[in-house]
N, C-alpha and C positions, 0 to 999 in steps of 0.2 A: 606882413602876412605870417609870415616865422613867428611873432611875437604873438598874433592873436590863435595862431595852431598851437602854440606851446598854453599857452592861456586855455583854451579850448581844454585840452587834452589834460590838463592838469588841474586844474579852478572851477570850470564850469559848474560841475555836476557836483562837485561838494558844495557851491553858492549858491544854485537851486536846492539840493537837500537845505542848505542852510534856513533861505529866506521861506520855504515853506513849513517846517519847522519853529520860524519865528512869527508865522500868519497864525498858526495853530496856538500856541502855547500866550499868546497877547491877545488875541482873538483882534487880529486887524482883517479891512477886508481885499480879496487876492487884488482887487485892483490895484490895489498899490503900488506894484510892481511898477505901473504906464503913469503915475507920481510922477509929475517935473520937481516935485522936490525931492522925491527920494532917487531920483536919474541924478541929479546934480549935485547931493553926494555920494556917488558912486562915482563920478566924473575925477570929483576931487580925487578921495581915496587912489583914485587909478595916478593921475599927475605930481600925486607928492613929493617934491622934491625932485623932481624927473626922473621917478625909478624907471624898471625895464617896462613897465605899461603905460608909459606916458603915454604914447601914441592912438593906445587903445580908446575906441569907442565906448560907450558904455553902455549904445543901446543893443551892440555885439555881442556883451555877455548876458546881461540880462535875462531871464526866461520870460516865457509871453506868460498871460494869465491861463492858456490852456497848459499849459506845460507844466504851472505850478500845481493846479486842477489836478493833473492827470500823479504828479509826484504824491500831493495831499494825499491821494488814494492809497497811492503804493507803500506811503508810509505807514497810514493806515490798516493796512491789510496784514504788515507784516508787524506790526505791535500785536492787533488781535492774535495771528498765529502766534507770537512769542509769549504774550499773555495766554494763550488760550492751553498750551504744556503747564506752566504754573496753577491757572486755576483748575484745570483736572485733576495734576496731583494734588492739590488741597480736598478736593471733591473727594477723590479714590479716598482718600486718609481722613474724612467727614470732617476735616478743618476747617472747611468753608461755610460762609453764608452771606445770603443775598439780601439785601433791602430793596424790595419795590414799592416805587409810590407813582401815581396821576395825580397828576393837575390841569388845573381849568384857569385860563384867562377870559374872566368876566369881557373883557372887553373887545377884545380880537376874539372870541369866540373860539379858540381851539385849545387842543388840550395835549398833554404830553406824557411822556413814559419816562421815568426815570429807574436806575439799578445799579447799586453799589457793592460791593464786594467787599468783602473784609475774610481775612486770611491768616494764619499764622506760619511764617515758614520755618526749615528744619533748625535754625538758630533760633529758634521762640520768637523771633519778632513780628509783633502784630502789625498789620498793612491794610489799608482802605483805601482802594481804588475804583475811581466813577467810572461805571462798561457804559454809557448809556444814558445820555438825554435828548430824546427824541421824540418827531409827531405818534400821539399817537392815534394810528388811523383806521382803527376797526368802527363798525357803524354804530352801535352803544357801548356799555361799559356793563355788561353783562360779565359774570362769572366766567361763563365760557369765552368770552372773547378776549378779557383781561389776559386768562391764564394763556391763551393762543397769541398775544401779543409780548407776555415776560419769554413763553419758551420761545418764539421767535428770534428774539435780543440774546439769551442766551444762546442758541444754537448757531451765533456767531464766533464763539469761542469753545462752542464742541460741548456744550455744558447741559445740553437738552435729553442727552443720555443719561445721566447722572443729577438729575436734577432729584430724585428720592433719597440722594446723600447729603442734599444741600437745606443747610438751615433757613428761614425766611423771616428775618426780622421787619413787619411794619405793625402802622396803627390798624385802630379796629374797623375800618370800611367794613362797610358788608358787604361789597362785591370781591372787594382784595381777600376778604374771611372766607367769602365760599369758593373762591378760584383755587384758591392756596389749603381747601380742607383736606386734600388726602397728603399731604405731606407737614413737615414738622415745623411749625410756625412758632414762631418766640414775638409776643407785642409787646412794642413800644413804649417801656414806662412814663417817659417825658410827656407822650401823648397822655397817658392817664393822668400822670399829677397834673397836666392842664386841664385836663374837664374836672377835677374833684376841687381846683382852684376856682375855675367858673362858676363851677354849681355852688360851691360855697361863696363866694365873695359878691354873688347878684343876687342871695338869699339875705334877711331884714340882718343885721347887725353881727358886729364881730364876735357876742356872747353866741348867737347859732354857732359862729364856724365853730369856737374853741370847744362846743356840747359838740359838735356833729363831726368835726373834721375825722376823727380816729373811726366811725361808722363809716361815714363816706369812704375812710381807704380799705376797711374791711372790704366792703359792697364791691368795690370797683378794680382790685387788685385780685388776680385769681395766680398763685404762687403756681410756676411752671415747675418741672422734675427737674429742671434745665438750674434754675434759680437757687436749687438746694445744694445742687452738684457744683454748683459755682462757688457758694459760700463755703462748702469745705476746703476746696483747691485752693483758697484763697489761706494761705498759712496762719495768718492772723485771726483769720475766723472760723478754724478748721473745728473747733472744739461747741459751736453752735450755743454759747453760752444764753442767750436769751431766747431757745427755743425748747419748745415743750420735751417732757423725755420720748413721748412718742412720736413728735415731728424727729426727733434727734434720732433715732434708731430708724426710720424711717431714710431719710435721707443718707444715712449711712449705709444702709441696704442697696439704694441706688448707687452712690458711689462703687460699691462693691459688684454690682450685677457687672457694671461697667467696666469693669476693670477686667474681669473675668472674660467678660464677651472681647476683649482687647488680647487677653493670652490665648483664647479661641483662635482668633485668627491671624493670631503670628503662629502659633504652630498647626497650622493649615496652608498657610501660606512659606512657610519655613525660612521667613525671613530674618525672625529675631526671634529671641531663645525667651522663652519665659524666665522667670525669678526662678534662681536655683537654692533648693531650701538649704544650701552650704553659703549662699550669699545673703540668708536673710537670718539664719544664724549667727553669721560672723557681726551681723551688723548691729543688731541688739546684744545691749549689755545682759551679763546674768542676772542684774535686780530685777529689769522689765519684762524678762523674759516668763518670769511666773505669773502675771498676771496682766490681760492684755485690757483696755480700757472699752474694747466692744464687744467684750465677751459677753455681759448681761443682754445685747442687741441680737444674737446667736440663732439663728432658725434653726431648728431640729432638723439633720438630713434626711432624706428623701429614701426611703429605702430602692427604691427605682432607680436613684439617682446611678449612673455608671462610673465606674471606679476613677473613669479621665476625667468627667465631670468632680469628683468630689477632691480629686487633685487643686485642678485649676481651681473649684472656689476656697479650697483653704489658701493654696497662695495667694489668691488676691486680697483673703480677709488680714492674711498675713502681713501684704504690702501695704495695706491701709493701715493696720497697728504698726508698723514700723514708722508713717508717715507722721502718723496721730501722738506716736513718742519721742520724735524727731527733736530735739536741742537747738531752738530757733535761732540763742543767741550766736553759735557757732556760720551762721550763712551771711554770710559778708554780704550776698547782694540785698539781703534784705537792708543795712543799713542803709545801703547807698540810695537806694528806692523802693519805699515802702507802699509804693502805689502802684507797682507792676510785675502781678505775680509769676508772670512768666521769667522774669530771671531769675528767678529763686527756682522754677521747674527746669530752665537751662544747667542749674547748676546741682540738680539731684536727678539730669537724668540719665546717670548709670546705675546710683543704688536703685531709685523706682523710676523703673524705665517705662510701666504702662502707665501708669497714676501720670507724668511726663507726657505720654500720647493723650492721655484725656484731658490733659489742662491745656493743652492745643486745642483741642478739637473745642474744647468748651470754654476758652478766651478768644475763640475767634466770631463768636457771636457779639456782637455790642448789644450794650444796655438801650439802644434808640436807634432810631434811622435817623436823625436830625440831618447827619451828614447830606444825606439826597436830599434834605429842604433848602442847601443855602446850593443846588444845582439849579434847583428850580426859582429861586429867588433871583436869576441874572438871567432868567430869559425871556 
């Protein structure tokens, strides 16, 4: 009795955490637990070599299947709480964004909700995590029922308040299109370059696609503000070389509104200091200093404008020319990996520390949701 109270008191309760835990992440089902094969090694384990639990039963330790039930939950419940502090501060800091998609099984006749999350946290590492695959059980797939079924899923992890922070990357449904219209939707490329592959390739011959295919991606490709802001954060592409001069000043405008609206509200929020024009000084050489590469892209200021506004947007045009004359070959992490711009923004964000919060917020959108298809594809 000694031996199964010491056992009890000590074993138990981490072997049930354990074994529910391992139902979850294998996806085995809770019966398993009442297994005569999985009792009869646990018997073993227990009798090895006549440790101190030889004597132990094994159907003693064991949790029933309501017990594991009622843990699954608990485990549950406090992931989502523990998840649910992280994806808010991603949300508060517009880091975040969602992928929702439905699906239909032709066969069983039911249909489900899926939502992923994709995040960058404050060491720049991007993170995609599935909140979500579930019935879903509203009575159509209206607009209005769709969007009362994602904030549902969301407002399990407190995210239903902040859902006008958060980005929504899917394909182009038209009930997901009108659910998700009042807030900021990025689609799906993958999904586009499959329908411009369909439409071309079940059209008469390969001389169509090769005439048509560059129409088609015009036609069907509508370039988000999201898309531009991307391609400059992106060091290697910062400089926009195969785009027109008026997409090119265009999209550097954006970058700039952005950056600006960034020292807006750290110095409202008084948490982090804007670029101090003695740090953006010191940081350009005196060759570059005479002549700045978006100077010709320059909007005439606003006579209206107030003297804090005309502050904050020189320094941010300023942070972008320092960004834009930056000495690539000097950033180590770009050798290391030239396919992840966020270590290159981990490792300049003390000189440009907003341009740094923007390449967060705007690397943690993915180029697809594909991710939520291979959720739905195992169930």
């Amino acid at each position: 009795n000694s031996k199964i109270n010491r056992f009890s008191s000590e074993k138990k309760k981490t072997l049930t955490s354990l074994i529910a835990l391992w139902i979850c992440q294998n996806i085995r089902p809770i019966s398993i637990v009442e297994d005569e094969g999985f009792l009869n090694i646990i018997q073993q384990c227990l009798s090895w070599n006549g440790g101190p639990f030889n004597n132990i039963n094994g159907n003693d330790i064991l949790p029933s299947r309501s017990t594991i039930t009622r843990e699954i939950n608990r485990q549950a419940n406090d992931i989502r709480e523990r998840l649910g502090v992280i994806l808010r501060k991603g949300a508060k800091q517009e880091c975040l964004a969602i992928s929702p998609d439905l699906w239909s099984d032709k066969f069983k006749q039911n249909s489900s909700l899926g939502l992923t999350a994709h995040f960058v946290d404050d060491q720049h590492i991007l993170h995609s995590i599935d909140l979500c695959c579930e019935p879903y059980n509203e009575i159509d797939k209206t607009a209005g029922n769709v969007l009362k079924s994602i904030t549902a899923a969301l407002s399990r992890f407190g995210l239903d308040q902040l859902i006008d922070k958060i980005t929504f990357v899917c394909d182009c449904g038209s009930n997901l299109r009108k659910a998700l219209e009042d807030y900021q939707v990025v689609h799906c490329f993958p999904h586009r370059l499959n329908n411009v592959l369909k439409r071309t390739f079940y059209s008469a011959g390969v001389v169509f696609f090769k005439r048509h295919a560059p129409q088609l991606l015009k036609a069907m490709f509508s370039l988000h503000d999201l898309h531009w802001i991307a391609a400059i954060l992106n060091p290697h592409r910062r400089m926009l070389k195969h785009a027109t001069d008026v997409e090119r000043a265009h999209a550097y405008c954006l970058v700039q509104a952005r950056v600006a609206k960034l020292m807006e509200m750290a110095q409202i929020d008084n948490n982090e200091e804007v670029l101090s024009p003695a740090t953006i000084s010191s940081t350009l050489s005196p060759r570059k200093k005479l002549k700045s590469y978006t100077t010709q892209f320059h909007d005439d200021t606003d006579l209206g404008e107030t003297s804090s506004n005309m502050i904050i947007a020189k320094r941010a045009r300023r942070e972008l020319e320092i960004y834009l004359q930056l000495n690539l070959t000097n950033c180590k992490c770009l050798n290391d990996d030239m396919n992840n711009p966020l270590l290159f923004w981990k490792e300049q964000e003390h000189v440009l520390p907003n341009m740094s919060r923007l390449a967060k917020q705007i690397f943690s959108i993915p180029a697809s949701s594909t991710a939520l298809e291979r959720a739905f594809s195992s169930v």
